[in-house]
C-alpha positions in Angstrom: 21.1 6.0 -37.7 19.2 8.2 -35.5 21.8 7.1 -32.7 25.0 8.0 -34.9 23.8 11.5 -36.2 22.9 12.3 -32.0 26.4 11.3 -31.5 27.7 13.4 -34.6 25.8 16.4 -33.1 27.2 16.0 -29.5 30.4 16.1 -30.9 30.2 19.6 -32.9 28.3 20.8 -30.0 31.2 20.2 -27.5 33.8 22.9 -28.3 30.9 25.2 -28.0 29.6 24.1 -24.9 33.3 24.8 -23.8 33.5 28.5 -25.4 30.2 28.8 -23.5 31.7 28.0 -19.9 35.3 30.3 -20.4 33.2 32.8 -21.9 30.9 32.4 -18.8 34.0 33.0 -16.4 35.9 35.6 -18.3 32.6 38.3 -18.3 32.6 37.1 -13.9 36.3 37.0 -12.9 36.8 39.6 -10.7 40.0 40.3 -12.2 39.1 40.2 -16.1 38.5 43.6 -17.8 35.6 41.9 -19.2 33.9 41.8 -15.8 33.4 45.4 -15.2 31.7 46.1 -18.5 27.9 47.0 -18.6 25.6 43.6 -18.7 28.8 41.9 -17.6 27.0 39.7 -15.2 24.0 38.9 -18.0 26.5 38.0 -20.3 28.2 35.3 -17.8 24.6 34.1 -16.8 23.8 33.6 -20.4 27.0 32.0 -21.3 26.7 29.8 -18.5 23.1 28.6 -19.1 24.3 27.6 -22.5 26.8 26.0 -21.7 25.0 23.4 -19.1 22.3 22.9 -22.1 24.5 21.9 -24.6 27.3 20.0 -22.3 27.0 16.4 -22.0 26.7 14.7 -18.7 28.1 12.2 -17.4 27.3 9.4 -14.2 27.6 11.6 -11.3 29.2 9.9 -8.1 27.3 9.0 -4.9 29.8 11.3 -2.9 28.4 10.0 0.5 31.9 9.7 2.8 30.1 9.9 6.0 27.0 9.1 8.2 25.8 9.7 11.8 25.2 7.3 14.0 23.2 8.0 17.3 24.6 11.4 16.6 28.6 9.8 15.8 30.2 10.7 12.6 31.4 7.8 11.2 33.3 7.1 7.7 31.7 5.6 4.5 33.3 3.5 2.2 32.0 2.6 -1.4 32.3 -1.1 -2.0 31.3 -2.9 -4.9 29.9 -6.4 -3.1 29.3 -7.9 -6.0 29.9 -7.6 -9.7 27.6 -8.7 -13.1 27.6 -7.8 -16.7 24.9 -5.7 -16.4 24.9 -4.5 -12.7 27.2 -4.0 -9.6 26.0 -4.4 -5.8 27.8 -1.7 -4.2 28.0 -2.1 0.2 28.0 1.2 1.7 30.8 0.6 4.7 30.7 2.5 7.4 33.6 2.6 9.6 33.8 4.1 12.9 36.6 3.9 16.3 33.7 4.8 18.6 32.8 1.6 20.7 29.7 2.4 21.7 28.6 3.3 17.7 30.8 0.4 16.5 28.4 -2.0 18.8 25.4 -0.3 17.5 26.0 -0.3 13.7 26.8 -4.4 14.1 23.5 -4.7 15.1 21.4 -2.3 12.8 19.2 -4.1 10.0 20.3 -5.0 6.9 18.7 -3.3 3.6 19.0 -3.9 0.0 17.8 -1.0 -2.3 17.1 -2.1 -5.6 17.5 0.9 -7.9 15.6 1.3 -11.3 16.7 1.1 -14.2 14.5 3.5 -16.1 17.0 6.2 -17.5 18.6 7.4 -14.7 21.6 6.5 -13.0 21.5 4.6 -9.7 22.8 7.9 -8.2 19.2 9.6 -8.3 18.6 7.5 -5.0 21.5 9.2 -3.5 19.5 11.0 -0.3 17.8 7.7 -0.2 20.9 5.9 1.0 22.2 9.1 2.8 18.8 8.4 5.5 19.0 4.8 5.2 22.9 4.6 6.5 22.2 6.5 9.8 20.0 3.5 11.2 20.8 0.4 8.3 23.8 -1.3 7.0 23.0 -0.5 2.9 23.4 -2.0 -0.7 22.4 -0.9 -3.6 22.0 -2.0 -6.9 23.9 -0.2 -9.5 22.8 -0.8 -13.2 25.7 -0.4 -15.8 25.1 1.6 -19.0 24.5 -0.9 -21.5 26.4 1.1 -24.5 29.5 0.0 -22.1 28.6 -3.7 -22.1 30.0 -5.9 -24.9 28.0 -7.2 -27.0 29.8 -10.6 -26.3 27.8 -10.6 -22.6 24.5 -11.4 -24.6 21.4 -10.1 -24.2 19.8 -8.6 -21.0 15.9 -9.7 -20.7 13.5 -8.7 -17.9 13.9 -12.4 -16.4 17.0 -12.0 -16.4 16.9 -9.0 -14.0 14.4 -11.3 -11.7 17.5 -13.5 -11.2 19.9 -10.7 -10.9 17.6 -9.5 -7.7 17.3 -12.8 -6.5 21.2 -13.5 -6.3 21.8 -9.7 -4.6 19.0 -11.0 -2.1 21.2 -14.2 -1.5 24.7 -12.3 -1.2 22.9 -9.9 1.4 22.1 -12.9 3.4 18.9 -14.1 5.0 18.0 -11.1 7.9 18.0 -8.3 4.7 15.0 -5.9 4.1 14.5 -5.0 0.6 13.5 -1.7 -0.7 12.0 -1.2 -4.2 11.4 2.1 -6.0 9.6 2.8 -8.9 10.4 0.3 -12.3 11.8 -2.3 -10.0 8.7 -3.2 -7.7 7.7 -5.3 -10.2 10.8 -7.8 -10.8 12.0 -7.2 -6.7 8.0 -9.1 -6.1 8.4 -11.8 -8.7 12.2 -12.4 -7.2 10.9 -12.9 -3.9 7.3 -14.9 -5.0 9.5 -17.2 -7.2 12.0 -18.1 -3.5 8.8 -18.3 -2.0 7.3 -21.1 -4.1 10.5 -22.9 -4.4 10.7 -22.8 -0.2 13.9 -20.4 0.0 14.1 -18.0 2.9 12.6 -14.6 1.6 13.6 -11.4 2.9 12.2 -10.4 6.4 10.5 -7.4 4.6 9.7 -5.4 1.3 9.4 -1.9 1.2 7.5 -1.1 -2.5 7.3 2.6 -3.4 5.5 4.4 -6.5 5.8 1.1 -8.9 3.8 0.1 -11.2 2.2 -3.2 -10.1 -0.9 -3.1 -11.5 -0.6 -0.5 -13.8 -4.4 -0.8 -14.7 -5.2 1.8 -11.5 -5.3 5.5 -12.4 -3.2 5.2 -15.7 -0.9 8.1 -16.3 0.4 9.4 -19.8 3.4 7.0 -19.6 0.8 4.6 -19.1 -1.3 5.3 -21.5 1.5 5.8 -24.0 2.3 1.9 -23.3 -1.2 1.0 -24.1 -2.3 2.8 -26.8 0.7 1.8 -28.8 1.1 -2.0 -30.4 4.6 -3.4 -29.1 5.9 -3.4 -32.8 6.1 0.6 -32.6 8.6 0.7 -29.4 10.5 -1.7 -31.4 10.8 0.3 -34.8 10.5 3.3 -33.5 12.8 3.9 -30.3 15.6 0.7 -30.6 18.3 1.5 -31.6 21.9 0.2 -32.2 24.9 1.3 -29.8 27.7 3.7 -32.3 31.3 2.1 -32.7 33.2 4.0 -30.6 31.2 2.7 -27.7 32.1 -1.2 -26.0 29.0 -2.5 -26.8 28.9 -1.4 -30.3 26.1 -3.0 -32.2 23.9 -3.7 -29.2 20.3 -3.2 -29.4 18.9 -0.1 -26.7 16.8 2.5 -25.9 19.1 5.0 -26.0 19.4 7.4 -22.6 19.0 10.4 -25.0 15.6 9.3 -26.4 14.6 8.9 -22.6 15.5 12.2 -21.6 13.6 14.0 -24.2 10.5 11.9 -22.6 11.1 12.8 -19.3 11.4 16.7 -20.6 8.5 16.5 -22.6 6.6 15.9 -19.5 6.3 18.5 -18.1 8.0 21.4 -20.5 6.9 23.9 -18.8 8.3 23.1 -15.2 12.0 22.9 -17.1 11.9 26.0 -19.0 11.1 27.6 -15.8 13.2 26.3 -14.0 15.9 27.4 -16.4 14.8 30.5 -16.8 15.1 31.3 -12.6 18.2 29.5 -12.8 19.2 32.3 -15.3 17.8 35.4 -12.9 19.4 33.4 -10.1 23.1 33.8 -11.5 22.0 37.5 -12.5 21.0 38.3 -8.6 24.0 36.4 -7.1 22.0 34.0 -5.3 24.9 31.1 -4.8 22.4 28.5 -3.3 20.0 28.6 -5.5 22.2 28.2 -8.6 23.9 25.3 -6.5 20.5 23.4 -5.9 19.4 23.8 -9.4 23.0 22.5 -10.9 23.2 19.7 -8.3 19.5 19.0 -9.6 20.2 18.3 -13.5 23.6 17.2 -13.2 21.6 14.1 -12.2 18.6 14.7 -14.0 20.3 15.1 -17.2 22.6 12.0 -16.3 21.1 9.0 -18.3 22.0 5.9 -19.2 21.3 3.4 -22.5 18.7 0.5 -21.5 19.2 -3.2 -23.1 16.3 -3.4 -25.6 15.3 -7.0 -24.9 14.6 -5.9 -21.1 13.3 -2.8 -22.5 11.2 -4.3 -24.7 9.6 -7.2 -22.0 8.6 -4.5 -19.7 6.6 -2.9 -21.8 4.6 -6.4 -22.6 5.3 -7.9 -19.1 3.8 -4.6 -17.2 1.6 -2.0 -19.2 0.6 -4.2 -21.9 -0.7 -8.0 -20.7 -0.7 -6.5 -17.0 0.7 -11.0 -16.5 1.5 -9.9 -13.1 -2.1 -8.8 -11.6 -3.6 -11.8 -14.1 -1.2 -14.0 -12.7 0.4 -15.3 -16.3 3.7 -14.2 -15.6 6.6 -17.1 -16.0 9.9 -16.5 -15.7 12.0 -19.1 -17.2 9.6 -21.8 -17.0 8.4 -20.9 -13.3 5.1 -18.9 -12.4 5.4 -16.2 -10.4 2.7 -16.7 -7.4 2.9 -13.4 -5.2 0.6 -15.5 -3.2 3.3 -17.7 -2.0 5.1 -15.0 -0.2 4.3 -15.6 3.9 7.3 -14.9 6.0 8.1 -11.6 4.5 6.6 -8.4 5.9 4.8 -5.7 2.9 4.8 -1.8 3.2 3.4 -0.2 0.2 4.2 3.6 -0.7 3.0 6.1 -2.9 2.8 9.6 -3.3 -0.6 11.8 -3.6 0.9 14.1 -6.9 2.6 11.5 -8.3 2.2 11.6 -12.2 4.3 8.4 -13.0 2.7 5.8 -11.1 -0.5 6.9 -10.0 -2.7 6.0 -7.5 -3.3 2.6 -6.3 -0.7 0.8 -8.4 1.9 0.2 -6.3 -1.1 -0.4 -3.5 -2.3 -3.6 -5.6 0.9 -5.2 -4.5 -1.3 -5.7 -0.7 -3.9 -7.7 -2.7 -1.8 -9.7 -4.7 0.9 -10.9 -1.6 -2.7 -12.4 0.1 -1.0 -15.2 2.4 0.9 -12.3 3.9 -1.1 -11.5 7.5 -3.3 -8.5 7.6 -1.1 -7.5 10.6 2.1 -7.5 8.3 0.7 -5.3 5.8 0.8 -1.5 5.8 0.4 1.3 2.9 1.2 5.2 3.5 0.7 8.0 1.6 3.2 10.7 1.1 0.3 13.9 1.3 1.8 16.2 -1.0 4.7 14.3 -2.3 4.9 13.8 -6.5 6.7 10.4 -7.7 10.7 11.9 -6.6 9.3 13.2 -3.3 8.7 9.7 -2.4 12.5 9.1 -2.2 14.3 12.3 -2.3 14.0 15.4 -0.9 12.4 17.0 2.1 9.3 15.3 1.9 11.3 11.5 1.8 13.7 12.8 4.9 10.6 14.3 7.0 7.5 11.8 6.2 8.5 9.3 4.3 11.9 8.2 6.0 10.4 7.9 9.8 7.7 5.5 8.2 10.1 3.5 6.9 12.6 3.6 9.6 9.8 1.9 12.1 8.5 -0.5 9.6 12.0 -1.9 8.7 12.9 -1.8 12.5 9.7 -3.5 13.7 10.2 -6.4 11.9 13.8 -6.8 12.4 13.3 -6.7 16.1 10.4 -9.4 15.6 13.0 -11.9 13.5 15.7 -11.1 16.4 13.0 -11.4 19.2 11.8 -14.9 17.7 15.5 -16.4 17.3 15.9 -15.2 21.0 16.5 -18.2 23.8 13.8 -16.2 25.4 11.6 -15.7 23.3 11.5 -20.1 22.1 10.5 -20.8 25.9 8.0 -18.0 25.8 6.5 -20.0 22.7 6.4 -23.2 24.3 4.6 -22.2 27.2 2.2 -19.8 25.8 2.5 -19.9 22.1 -0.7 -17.6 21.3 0.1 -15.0 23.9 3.2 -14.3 21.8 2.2 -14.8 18.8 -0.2 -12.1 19.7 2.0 -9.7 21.3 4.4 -9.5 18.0 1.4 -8.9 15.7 0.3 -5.7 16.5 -0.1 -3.1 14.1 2.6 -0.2 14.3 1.2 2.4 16.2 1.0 5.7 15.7 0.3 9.2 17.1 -2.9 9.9 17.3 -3.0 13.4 16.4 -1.6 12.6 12.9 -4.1 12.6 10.2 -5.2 9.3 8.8 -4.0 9.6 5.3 -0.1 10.6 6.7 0.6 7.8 8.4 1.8 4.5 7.8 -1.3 1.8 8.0 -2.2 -1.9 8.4 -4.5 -2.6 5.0 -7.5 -4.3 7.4 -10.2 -1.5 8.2 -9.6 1.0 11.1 -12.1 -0.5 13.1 -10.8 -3.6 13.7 -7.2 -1.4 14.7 -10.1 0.3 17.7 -11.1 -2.7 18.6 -7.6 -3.3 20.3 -6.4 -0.6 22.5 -4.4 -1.4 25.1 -2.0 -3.7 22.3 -1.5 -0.6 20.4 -0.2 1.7 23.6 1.6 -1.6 24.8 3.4 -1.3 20.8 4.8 2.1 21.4 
């Protein structure tokens, strides 16, 4: 019910919100009367401001038509790879008639970003791809609104997002790097511990930032809300049933509406501000800052409908009986042993202010993958960065990015070095010495502070105790 009168509401609100936006333009048209009255320009401001809080919003695009590549500009294309009821793998294409950037791009690394699907739309990681197609071929998983799926395409359960990860990993093919953020760090490690144990080829490295793997460690209020609630209360109190003038009518979800009223709730105070300068903003003319806050909530306030039976696991699988730290987790009849991962390289990420996944959560991800080598293993934190900053903004281009760049690259070039002709003579006639040579940790300035940089997760000494590797690395 609650699901139809929201509905109900949204649709007496939307002739207003339009009023709102002509009334907006008519009081800040140059060439309307209206315009040159007194408190003309407070007037449109306020107009405006009420029309972008009672409008509805809908998916935003990725608008990303071009990249650089060793300073070329070369075309993007938006492909969808690979469709599913529930989720389409789009291939960012990048074309290009430059030889020289043609031949480089061929032989850039593959990456698959797995996107979350927590609310928003898969377009929040849009400056995420933007730095990733400079240096990477790029996918990305794009999760469909599940008020638009049938009800006829059955349920969607959290398992069933394990395999959905697991078949993008296979269409990507065998040399892809796969990035996780947030929700999704969780079912992107049980897809690739499950290959593991059954001997598939994993990919060549996982990139896991601000997820809750062990979301024991420095609990936050969405974490505590999870725990300090039974299961039976997310089920009566925030599933709901899809209207009928959606596709998917009768469907079980968490409606997007309910989850944007969490996310607001928050932090209340840091929205009404924000509102409230984007109201003096309008008033003082300042065109960029009104432009940054609307390209801000037009993808904040974007959200999407989440299939109840994957909303529902996620709260048992991950906050509730914590079955991936206590190793009980079984997906379709097969335990998932992170401990069977080997030939895939780990980077753990997480931001110092972040107030989602909190300290050491995404971390416990090094512990658990503990037949991966020491010298495969790094963690870095984002100093100042809060759980977005980690993948978006200045902070991800400046810090973040470079870290990820020359983790991604170092083991690509260590998979492409060990298929090399070379490189399989070098191991039959001194199999140690390269061996050796290839696991080195990444090294890094040494002017950088310790807690900025990217690190191996074995103890600084033992990173002393080697010096000449570590210039010989750079």
């Amino acid at each position: 019910m609650l699901y139809q009168l929201y509905e109900s509401q949204r649709a007496l609100m939307s002739p207003f919100s339009e009023f709102a936006s002509a009334s907006a333009k008519l009081y800040d048209h140059p060439m309307s009367l209206f315009a040159h009255t007194p408190l003309a320009q407070r007037m449109s401001a306020g107009f405006d401001l009420l029309h972008r809080l009672a409008k509805e919003y809908e998916k935003p695009p990725f608008n990303i038509t071009s990249a650089k590549v060793d300073g070329v500009e070369v075309a993007v294309q938006e492909q969808v790879a690979l469709e599913k009821p529930f989720c389409r793998l789009l291939r960012f294409k990048r074309f290009t008639d430059n030889p020289t950037a043609l031949s480089r791009m061929k032989t850039q690394p593959t990456v698959l970003v797995v996107a979350p699907l927590s609310g928003h739309h898969s377009t929040l990681l849009r400056d995420t791809v933007k730095s990733l197609l400079h240096d990477h071929k790029v996918f990305i998983t794009d999760w469909t609104d599940a008020r638009m799926v049938p009800a006829d395409h059955g349920p969607f359960h959290l398992d069933d997002y394990v395999e959905y990860v697991q078949e993008f990993l296979r269409h990507c093919g065998e040399q892809v790097h796969v990035i996780s953020v947030c929700q999704p760090t969780v079912p992107v490690l049980a897809a690739v511990s499950l290959m593991a144990s059954r001997g598939e080829k994993t990919p060549l490295s996982m990139t896991m930032m601000g997820g809750p793997i062990d979301a024991r460690k420095c609990p936050t209020s969405v974490n505590n809300l999870a725990t300090t609630k039974p299961h039976s209360w997310f089920e009566n109190n925030v599933i709901f049933r899809v209207p009928q003038n959606f596709p998917a009518a009768g469907r079980r979800v968490y409606p997007g509406f309910l989850q944007h009223a969490g996310f607001v709730t928050m932090n209340p105070d840091r929205h009404m501000n924000s509102h409230y300068d984007y109201f003096l903003d309008l008033m003082r003319g300042d065109d960029s800052s009104v432009e940054s806050h609307r390209q801000f909530y037009d993808e904040y306030n974007a959200v999407l409908d989440m299939p109840a039976e994957y909303y529902l696991d996620t709260i048992k699988v991950v906050f509730q009986d914590f079955a991936l730290v206590n190793g009980s987790w079984v997906v379709k009849g097969e335990p998932v042993r992170p401990q069977d991962i080997r030939g895939t390289a780990l980077l753990t990420i997480e931001g110092e202010l972040d107030d989602i996944s909190g300290a050491g959560q995404t971390r416990a991800a090094q512990d658990l993958c503990s037949a991966i080598p020491a010298s495969q293993k790094f963690h870095y934190d984002a100093m100042g960065a809060g759980h977005y900053g980690i993948f978006s903004g200045k902070r991800w281009r400046e810090q973040v990015y470079p870290e990820v760049r020359r983790f991604i690259a170092r083991f690509d070039a260590v998979k492409s070095v060990e298929k090399s002709p070379a490189a399989k003579a070098a191991r039959k006639s001194a199999p140690r010495a390269a061996t050796m040579a290839l696991a080195q940790p990444v090294a890094k300035p040494a002017a950088k502070p310790a807690a900025q940089r990217a690190r191996p997760a074995v103890a600084a000494r033992k990173a002393k105790a080697a010096p000449t590797s570590r210039r010989a690395s750079r």
